[in-house]
N, C-alpha and C positions, 0 to 999 in steps of 0.2 A: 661746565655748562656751555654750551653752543650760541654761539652768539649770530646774529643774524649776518654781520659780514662772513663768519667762519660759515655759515649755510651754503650763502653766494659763491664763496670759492671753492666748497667741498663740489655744488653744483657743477662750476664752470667746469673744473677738475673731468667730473665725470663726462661732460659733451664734449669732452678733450680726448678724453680717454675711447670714450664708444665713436669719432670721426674718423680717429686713428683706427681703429677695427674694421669700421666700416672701407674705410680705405684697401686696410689689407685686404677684405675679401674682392672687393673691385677690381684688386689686381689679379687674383684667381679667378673670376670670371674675364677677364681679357688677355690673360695671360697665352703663349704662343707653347704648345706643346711642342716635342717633350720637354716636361716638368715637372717636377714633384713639388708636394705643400706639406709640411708639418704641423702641425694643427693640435691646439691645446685642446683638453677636456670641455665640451660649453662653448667650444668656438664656432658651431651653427655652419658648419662643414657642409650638411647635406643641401641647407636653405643656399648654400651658395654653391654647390655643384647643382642645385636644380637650376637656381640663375644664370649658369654659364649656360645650362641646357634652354633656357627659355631666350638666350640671347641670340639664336639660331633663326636665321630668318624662314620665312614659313613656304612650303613648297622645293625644297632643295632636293635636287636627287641625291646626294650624300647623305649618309646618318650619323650619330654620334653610337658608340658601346657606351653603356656605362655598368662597371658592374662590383660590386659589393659581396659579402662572404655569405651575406645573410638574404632570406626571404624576409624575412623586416624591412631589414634597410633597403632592400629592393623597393617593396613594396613603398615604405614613407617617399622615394625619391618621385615616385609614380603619382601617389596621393599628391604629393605637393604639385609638380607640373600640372596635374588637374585642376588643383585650386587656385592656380594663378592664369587659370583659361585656354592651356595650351595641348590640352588634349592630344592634336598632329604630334607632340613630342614624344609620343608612347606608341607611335605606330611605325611603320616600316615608312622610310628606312630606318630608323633608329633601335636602338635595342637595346633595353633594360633590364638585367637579369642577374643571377649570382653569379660568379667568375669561374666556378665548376659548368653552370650551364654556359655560359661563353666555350671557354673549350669545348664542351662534345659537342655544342650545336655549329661552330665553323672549324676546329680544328680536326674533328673527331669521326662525327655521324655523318658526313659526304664522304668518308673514303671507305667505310664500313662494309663488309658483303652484307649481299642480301641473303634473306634466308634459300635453303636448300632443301632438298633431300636427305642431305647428308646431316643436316641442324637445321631442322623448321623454324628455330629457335630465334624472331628478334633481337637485337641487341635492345638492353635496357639500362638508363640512367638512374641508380638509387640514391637519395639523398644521403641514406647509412645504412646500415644493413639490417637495420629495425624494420626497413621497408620491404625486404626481402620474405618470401613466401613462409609461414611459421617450420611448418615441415624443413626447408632447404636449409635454414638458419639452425635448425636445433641440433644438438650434440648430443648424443648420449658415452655417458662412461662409464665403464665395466671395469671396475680396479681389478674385482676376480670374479673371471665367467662363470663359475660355479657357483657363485651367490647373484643370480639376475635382480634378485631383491635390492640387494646393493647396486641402485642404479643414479648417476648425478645427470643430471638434464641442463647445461649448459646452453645459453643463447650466442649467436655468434656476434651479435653488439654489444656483450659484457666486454671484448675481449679488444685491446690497443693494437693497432700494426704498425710496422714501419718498415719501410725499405732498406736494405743498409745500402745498396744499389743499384744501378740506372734497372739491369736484368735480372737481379737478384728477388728470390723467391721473399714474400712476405714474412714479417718475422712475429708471432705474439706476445704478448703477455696479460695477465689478469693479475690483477692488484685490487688495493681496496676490498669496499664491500661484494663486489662481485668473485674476490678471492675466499671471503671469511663468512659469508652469511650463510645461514642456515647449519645443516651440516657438513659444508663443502672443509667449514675449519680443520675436520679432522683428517683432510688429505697431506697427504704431504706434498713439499717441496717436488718431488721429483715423480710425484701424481700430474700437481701443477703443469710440469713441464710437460707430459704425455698429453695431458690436455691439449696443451698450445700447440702439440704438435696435430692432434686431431683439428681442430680451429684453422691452420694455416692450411693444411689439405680442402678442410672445406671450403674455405676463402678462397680459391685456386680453382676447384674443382667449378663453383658458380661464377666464376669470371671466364672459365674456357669451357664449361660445358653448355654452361647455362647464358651464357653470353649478357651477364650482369655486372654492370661495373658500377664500381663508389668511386669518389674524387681520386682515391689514389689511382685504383685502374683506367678512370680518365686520361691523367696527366702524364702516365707514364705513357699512354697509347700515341695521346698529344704530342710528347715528344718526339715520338718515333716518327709519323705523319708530319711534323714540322723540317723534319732531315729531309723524308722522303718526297715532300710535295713542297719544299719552298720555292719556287718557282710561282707555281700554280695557286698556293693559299698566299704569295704576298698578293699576286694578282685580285684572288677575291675580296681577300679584306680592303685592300685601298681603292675598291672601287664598292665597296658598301658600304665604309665607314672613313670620316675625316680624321677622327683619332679617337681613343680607349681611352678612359675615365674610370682606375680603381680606385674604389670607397674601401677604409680598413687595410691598406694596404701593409699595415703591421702584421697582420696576421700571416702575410705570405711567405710560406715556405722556401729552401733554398729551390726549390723545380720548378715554383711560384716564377721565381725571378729569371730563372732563366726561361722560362716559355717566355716573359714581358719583354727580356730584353730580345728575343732570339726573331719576337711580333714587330719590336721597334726597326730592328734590322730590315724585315723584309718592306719596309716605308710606313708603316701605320703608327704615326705619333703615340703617344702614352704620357696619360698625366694621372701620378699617382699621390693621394692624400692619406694622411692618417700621423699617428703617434707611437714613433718608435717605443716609447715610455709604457703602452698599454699591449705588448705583444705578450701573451700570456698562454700563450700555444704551443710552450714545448715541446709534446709529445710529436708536433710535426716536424721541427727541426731543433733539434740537439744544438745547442750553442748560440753565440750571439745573434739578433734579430737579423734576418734576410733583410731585412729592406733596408740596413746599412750600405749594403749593395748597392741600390737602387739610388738611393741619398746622394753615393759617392759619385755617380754617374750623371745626373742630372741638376741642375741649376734649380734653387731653393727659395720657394718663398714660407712664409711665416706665418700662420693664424696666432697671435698671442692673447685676443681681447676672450675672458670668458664669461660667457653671457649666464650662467649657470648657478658659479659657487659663492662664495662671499667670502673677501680677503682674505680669512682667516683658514678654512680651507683651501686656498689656493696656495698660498705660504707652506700650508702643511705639505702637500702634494709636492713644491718642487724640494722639498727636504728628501724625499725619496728617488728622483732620477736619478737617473745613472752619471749626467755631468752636470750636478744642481750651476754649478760655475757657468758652463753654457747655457742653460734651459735657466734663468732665474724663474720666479713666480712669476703667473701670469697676471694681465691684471683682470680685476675683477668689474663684470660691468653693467651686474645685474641690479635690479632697485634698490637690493638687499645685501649693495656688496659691502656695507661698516655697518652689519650688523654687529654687537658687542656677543660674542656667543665665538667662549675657548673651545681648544680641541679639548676632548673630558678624558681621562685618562682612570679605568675603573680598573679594580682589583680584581680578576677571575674569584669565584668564591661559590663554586657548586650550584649554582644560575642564581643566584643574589644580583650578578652582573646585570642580569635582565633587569628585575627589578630596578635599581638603579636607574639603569638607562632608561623606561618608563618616565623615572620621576623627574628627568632631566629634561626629555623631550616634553613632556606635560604644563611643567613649568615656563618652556620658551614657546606653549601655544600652539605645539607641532600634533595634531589627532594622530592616535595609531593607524591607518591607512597611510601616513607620509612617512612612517618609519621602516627603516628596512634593517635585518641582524644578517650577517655577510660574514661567511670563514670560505675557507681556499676550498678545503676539505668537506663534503656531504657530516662526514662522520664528528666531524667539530661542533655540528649544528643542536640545538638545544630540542629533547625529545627524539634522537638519533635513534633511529633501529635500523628498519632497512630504509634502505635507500629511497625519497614516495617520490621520485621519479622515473624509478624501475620498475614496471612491468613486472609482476610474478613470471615463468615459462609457461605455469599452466594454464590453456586457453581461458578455463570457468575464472581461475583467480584473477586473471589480466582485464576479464569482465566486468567483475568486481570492482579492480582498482581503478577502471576506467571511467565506472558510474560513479567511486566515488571521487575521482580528482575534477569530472567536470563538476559537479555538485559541491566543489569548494569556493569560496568568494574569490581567492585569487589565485588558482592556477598561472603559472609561467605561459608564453604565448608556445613556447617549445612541448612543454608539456600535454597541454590542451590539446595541441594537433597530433600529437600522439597517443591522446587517448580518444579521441575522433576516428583516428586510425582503426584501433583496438574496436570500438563499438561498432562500425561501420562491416569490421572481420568479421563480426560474433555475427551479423544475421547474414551475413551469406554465407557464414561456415554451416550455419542452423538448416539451410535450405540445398546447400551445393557438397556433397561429400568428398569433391578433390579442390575444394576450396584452397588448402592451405598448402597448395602446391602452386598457385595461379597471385599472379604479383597485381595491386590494387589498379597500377594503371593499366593490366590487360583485362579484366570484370568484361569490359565491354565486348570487347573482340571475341574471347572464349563464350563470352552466356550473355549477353546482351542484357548487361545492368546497365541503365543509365544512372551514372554516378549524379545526377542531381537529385533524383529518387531516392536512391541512397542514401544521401544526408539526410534526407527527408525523414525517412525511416528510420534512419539512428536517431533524428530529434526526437521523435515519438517514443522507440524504445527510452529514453533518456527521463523523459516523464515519466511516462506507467509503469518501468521495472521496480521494484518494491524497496521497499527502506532496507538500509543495509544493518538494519538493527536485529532484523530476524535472524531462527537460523538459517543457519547454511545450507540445510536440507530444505527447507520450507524457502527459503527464494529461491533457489535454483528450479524447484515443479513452478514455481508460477513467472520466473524469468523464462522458463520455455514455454507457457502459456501467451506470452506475451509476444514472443518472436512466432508463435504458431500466427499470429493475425496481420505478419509483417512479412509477405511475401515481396522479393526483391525483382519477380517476373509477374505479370498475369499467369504466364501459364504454370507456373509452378507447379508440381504434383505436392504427395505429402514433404514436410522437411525429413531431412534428415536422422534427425531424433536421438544422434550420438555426440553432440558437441558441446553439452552443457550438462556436465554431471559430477556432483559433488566430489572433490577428493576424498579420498578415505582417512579415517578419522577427525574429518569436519565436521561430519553431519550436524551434532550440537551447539557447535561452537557459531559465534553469529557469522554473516555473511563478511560483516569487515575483515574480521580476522583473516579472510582468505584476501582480500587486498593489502593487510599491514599498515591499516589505519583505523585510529579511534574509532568507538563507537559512536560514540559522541558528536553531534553535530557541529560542525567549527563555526564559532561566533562570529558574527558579521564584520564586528573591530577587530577583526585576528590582524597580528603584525604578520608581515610578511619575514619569513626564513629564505634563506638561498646561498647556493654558493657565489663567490663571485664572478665566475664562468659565464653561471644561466644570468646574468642582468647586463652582461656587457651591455652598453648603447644606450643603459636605462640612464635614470636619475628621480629622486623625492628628496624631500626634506631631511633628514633626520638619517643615519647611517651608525651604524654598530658592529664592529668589523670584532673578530674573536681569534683571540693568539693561544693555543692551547699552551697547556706547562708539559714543554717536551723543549729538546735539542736541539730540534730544529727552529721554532722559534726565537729561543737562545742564539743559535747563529743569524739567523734574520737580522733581529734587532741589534746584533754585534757589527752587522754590516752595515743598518740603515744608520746607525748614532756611531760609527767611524771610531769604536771599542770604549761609549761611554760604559757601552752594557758590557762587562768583558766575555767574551767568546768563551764555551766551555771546550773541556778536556777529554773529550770522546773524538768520535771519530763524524768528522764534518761532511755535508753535503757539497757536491762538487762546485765551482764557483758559477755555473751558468744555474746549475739549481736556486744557489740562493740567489742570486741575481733575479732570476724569473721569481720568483716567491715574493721579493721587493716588488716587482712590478707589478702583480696581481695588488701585493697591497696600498698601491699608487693607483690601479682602477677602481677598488675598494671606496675610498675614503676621498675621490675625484665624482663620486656618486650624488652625493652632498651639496643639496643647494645651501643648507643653512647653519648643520650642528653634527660634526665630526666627530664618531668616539671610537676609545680603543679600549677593548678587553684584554688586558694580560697579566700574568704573574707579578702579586705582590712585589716581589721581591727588585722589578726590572722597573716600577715607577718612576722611585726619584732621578735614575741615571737617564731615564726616556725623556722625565721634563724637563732637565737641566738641559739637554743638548737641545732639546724642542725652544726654550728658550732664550739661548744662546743666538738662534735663527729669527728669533724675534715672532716667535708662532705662539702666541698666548695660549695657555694651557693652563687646565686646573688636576687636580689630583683628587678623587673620588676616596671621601673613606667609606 
């Protein structure tokens, strides 16, 4: 029982605790760049780099960069400076953007040719290659030209790149569902690799012919242009900007760190925030976090206060760092930080698990819209087929799946704008026949769409296109009835009349089936699925992270419980792999305002809570 003195000091306790936070972030907004900030889960990072930003006196001819991974968190740091009255802080000079558009927009796009004769061709900046014109991006494979029937239709965004170096040609791979779905399973291994070799040509061919570059073609360019012009770009940046502010700066790769430090050199300060603990971006750089780099270089302050989770998740979470010794728990400093709510630790049991977890959040008052179910893996995820935030290839099916992910209660903010994308394709492909050769941001230049019309149009298809419960033949004649009244010009002539035609052997089956989603309309309380990838930066109530019963898991939990769980007898994943795997499951379960849970193999409970409780992390055990 709580006694009213124990209230008083639990009280004091916590204005103790949040003056201390407060503190520390006072010190990152007055802090003298260069310098980095480490920053726990809930430590209100952005709310205090927009305060540094709003502490900029008004009319300066200097500006500040600030720049982040994501158009989100761009966007919130903008939203916020708005909200607190400061409008001037979003305009020239200053500049808010993702750190891909920082590079091409000053390191990049001023050294650039202009078009010629010889390539009319602008240079263009794609966010990924999903952005890229459908036509440039598709692949087709021919295992044997004498069977053209046997044909695979690969996307060049299915497919991972990476440099091995600075000049070296792009290297592929396809894994996952984009290796095994459909009929692609039946290729082999060394189909695979013909493939990737097709992919890497393509991805080569539209960066030097087509003069389109993603972040990697960026930053290698970046490089090169920072050799060749430092002189001239230290000149422009320290006379546009007083210093560089990157948000997530865990996520930066080793090229990351060197364009920052190579920027810092040429005089433009750099203050970098984020949490080594949440870098979860391997495929960009193989091995330990880059921004250890950065850390080791720069003078360190602290975000510890977490305004988010509740003790009990907080505890959990530094059980997973990489030096729980140095990083202890943070503290918790939200209304809700003793709440009495263990981490739950359920039995995998052929989706029982769900269940379960339902009843757990139900009982602590959490509605299904505050809970979220989180595995590393798409194919982990509960009702797994394809991948529903993949895009079919085929334009009609990508139609489809486009009508039907906006028409779900909660699409991903990433998803959404890529099936915006897709719907926005569908009625200028319907009206333009070299449509899908022409990239979204040139509509204008080439055919004179104005993209605010545009949306306009895609909102309206979005309404009147038909229920995806019919067939597949019968939406499709009145899906182009409907893009017939949605010209994208005045002067349009007829459409096109070739871009929305059922695949063969659909015609009866309903219109979903061509996007790879129920028939069935999703219930309004639907829990949200996802991986842990798509929520970085999120946060709700309730969290449900899924350990499949495989090896890898087995070594995971061998690593995070320091061999409570003993390590099995196969053949292990390398140590930056499970390392990364830990850390994904440190953003996971850092998600969590209020009630922690874990899904895994029976058999790995008792050895998980013994050591979970050893840490003094309350825990129960689900039968």
């Amino acid at each position: 029982m709580t006694t009213a003195s124990t209230a008083s000091t639990l009280g004091e306790d916590l204005r103790r605790h949040r003056a201390i936070a407060a503190a520390q972030q006072d010190a990152v907004v007055t802090a003298t760049a260069p310098c980095a900030v480490v920053a726990c889960p809930g430590a209100g990072k952005t709310r205090t780099i927009v305060n540094r930003h709003c502490a900029t006196p008004r009319n300066q001819p200097i500006g500040r960069a600030i720049a982040s991974f994501t158009k989100v968190a761009a966007a919130q740091i903008r939203a916020r400076a708005h909200e607190l009255g400061r409008p001037d802080l979003l305009q020239h000079p200053h500049a808010i953007m993702t750190l891909d558009g920082f590079f091409w927009r000053f390191l990049v796009r001023p050294f650039l040719p202009p078009p010629d004769e010889a390539n009319p061709r602008p240079f263009r900046r794609l966010e990924s290659w999903r952005d890229a014109p459908r036509q440039l991006r598709q692949i087709d494979y021919l295992p044997d030209p004498s069977k053209p029937q046997q044909r695979y239709t690969f996307d060049l965004a299915d497919f991972q790149f990476r440099y091995p170096g600075q000049l070296s040609a792009p290297v592929a791979t396809l894994t996952g569902r984009a290796r095994s779905d459909g009929s692609r399973r039946h290729l082999s291994d060394e189909q695979i690799k013909q493939v990737c070799r097709l992919a890497e040509q393509r991805r080569s061919q539209l960066a030097n012919e087509h003069r389109m570059f993603t972040g990697e073609e960026t930053r290698r360019v970046a490089d090169r242009y920072l050799n060749l012009h430092a002189d001239l770009l230290g000149q422009m940046l320290s006379a546009r900007f007083s210093e560089l502010v990157v948000d997530e700066a865990q996520d930066c790769s080793d090229v990351d760190v060197n364009l920052l430090l190579a920027i810092q050199t040429m005089g433009l300060p750099t203050l970098v925030i984020g949490d080594p603990d949440q870098a979860i971006y391997g495929f960009r750089n193989p091995g330990p976090p880059a921004i250890k780099r950065l850390l080791g270089k720069l003078d360190t302050i602290e975000l510890t206060g977490n305004w988010r989770s509740s003790t009990t998740v907080c505890r959990l979470a530094a059980t997973m760092r990489a030096d729980p010794q140095c990083r202890p728990a943070d503290t918790a400093l939200a209304d809700h930080h003793d709440l009495d709510l263990p981490v739950h630790l359920i039995p995998l049991d052929g989706g029982k698990e769900l269940e379960t977890f339902d009843v757990i959040a139900t009982q602590a008052g959490i509605p299904p819209t505050g809970r979220l179910v989180l595995a590393h893996a798409a194919g982990t995820l509960p009702g797994a087929g394809t991948d529903p935030r993949r895009p079919p290839a085929n334009p009609t099916s990508a139609l489809a799946w486009a009508v039907a992910t906006l028409r779900q209660t909660m699409p991903d903010q990433r998803t959404r704008s890529l099936a915006e994308q897709i719907l926005q394709a569908a009625v200028v492909r319907h009206w333009m026949l070299d449509a899908d050769t022409t990239t979204a941001a040139d509509r204008f230049s080439v055919y004179g769409i104005d993209p605010h019309h545009l949306r306009r149009l895609a909102a309206r298809a979005l309404d009147e296109l038909p229920d995806l419960s019919i067939p597949a033949a019968e939406w499709c004649a009145a899906a182009r009835r409907v893009l017939n009244t949605l010209r994208p010009l005045p002067s349009s002539a007829a459409p096109a009349g070739t871009s929305l035609t059922c695949p063969r052997g659909k015609a009866r089956k309903s219109a979903a089936s061509l996007a790879g989603v129920p028939t069935g309309a999703i219930p309004n309380q639907a829990i949200r699925t996802d991986t842990v990838h798509q929520v970085k930066g999120e946060e709700t109530d309730a969290v449900l992270m899924l350990l499949p019963d495989d090896e890898r898991t087995t070594h995971l939990l061998s690593t995070w419980t320091a061999g409570a769980v003993p390590a099995p007898t196969g053949p292990a994943p390398t140590e930056h792999e499970t390392a990364e795997s830990l850390r994904v499951l440190y953003v996971a379960v850092t998600r969590a305002r209020r009630l922690a849970a874990l899904a895994l193999p029976a058999r790995h409970l008792a050895a998980t809570a013994e050591y979970l409780a050893g840490r003094h992390v309350p825990t129960q055990i689900c039968s």
